[in-house]
C-alpha positions as CSV (number, residue, x, y, z in Angstrom):
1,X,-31.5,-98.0,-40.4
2,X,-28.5,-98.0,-42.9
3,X,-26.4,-94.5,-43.5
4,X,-28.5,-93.2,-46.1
5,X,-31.7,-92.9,-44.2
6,X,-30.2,-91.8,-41.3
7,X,-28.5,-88.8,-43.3
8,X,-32.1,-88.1,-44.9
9,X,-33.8,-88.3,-41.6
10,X,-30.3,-85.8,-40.3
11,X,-31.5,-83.5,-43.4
12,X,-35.1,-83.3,-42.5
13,X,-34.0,-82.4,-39.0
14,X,-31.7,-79.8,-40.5
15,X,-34.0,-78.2,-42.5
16,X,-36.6,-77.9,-39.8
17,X,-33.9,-76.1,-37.7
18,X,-33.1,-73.9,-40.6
19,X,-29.9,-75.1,-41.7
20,X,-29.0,-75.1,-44.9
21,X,-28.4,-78.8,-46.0
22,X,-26.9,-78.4,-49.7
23,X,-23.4,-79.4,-49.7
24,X,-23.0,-80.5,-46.3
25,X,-21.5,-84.5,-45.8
26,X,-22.8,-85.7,-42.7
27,X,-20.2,-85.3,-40.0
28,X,-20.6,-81.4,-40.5
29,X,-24.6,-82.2,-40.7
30,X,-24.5,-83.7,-37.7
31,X,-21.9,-80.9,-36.0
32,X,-24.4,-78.0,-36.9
33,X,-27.3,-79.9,-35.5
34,X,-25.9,-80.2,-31.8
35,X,-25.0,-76.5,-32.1
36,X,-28.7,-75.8,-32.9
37,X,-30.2,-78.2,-30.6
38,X,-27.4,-77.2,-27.4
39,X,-28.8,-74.5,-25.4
40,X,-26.4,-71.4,-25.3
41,X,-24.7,-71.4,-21.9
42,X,-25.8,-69.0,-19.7
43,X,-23.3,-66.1,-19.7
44,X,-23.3,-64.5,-15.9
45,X,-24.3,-60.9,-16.2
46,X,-22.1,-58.2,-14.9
47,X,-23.8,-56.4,-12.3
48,X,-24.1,-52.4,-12.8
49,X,-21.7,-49.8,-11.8
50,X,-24.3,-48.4,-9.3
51,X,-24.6,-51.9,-7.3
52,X,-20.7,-52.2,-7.2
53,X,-19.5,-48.5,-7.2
54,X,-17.0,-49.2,-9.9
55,X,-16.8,-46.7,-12.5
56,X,-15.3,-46.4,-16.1
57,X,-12.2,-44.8,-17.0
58,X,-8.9,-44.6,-15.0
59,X,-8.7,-45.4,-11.4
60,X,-8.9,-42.3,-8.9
61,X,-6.2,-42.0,-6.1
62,X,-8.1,-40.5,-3.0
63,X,-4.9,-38.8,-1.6
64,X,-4.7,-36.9,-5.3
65,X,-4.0,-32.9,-5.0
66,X,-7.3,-32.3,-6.7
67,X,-8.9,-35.2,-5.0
68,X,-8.4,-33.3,-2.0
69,X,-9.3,-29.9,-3.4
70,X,-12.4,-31.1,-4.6
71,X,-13.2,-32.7,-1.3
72,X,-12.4,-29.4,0.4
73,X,-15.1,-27.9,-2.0
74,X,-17.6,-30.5,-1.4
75,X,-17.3,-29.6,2.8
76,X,-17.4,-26.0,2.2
77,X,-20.8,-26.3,-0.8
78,X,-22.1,-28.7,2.4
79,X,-21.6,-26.0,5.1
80,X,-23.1,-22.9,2.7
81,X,-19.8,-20.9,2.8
82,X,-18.9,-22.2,-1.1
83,X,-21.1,-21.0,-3.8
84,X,-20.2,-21.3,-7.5
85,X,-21.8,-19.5,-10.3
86,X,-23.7,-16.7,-10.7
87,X,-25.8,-15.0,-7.5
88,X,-29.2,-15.0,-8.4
89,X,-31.5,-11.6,-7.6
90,X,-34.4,-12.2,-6.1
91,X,-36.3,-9.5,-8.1
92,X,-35.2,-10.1,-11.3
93,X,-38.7,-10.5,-14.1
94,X,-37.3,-13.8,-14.4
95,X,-37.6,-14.7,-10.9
96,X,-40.9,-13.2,-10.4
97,X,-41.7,-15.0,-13.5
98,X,-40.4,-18.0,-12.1
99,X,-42.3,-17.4,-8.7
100,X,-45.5,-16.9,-10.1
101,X,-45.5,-19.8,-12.7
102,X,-45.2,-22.2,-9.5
103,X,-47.7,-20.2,-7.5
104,X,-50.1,-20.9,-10.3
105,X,-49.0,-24.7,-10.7
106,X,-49.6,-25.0,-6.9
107,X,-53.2,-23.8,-6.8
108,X,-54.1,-26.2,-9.8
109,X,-54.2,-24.5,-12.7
110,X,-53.1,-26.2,-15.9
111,X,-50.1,-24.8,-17.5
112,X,-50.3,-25.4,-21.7
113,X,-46.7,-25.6,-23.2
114,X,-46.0,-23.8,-26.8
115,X,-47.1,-21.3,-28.4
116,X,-51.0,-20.6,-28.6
117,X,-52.6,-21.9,-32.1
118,X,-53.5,-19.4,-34.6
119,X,-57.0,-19.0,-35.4
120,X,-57.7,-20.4,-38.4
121,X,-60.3,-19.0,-40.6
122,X,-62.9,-21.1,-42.8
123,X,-62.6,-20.2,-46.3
124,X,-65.3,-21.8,-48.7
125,X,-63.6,-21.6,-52.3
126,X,-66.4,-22.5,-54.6
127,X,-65.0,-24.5,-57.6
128,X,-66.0,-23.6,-60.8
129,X,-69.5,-24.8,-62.9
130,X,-68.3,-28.0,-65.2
131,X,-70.6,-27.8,-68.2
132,X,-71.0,-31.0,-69.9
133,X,-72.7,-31.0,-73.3
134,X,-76.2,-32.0,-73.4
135,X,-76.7,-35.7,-74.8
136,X,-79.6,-36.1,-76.7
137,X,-81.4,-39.7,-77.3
138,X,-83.9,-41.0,-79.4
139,X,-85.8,-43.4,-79.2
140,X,-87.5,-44.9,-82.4
């Protein structure tokens, strides 16, 4: 097989690969194709910040002031002396509210999210009587 055909038959392969062939002498015809043809190497994937524990951002130094405060927090949350936030009553409507919504959700019943649909009414409009003129044929 001289040059010629074997740069026709390097075009044909080209094409069928998608490669745009106009222009191209055949060293570069021939580069492209091995790119094509090469399977990509398989990249390792990182694995995720929960398997390794690492996390974004700047490193934290455990012996940190507020490393230690917020450790001394975490204890005292842990042992029930610590509470943050607001106290919640008990009685409150929204409690009771609360209370009873999961009372019903226990026992079975189906809770419907929204707002109820409005009822909608039926209302026949008649259109109005087209009149067409009369047509008249004869026959004779």
């Amino acid at each position: 097989m001289n040059q010629l055909q074997q740069f026709n038959e390097m075009k044909k392969q080209a094409k069928s690969l998608g490669i745009e062939v106009k222009g191209l002498k055949m060293a570069q015809l021939k580069e492209l194709i091995e790119k094509a043809t090469t399977p990509a190497p398989v990249q390792e994937t990182q694995p995720t910040t929960e398997a390794t524990g690492k996390t974004r951002g700047r490193k934290v130094d455990p012996n940190s002031e507020r490393q230690k405060r917020l450790a001394r927090f975490e204890q005292l949350k842990q042992e029930g002396l610590l509470k943050r936030g607001r106290p919640v009553e008990e009685n409150s409507a929204r409690q009771l509210r609360l209370a009873h919504r999961q009372a019903l959700i226990a026992s079975g019943v189906e809770i419907k999210r929204g707002r109820k649909p409005k009822a909608k009414l039926d209302v026949v409009v008649e259109a109005p009587a087209q009149t067409t003129p009369a047509i008249e044929v004869t026959v004779g």
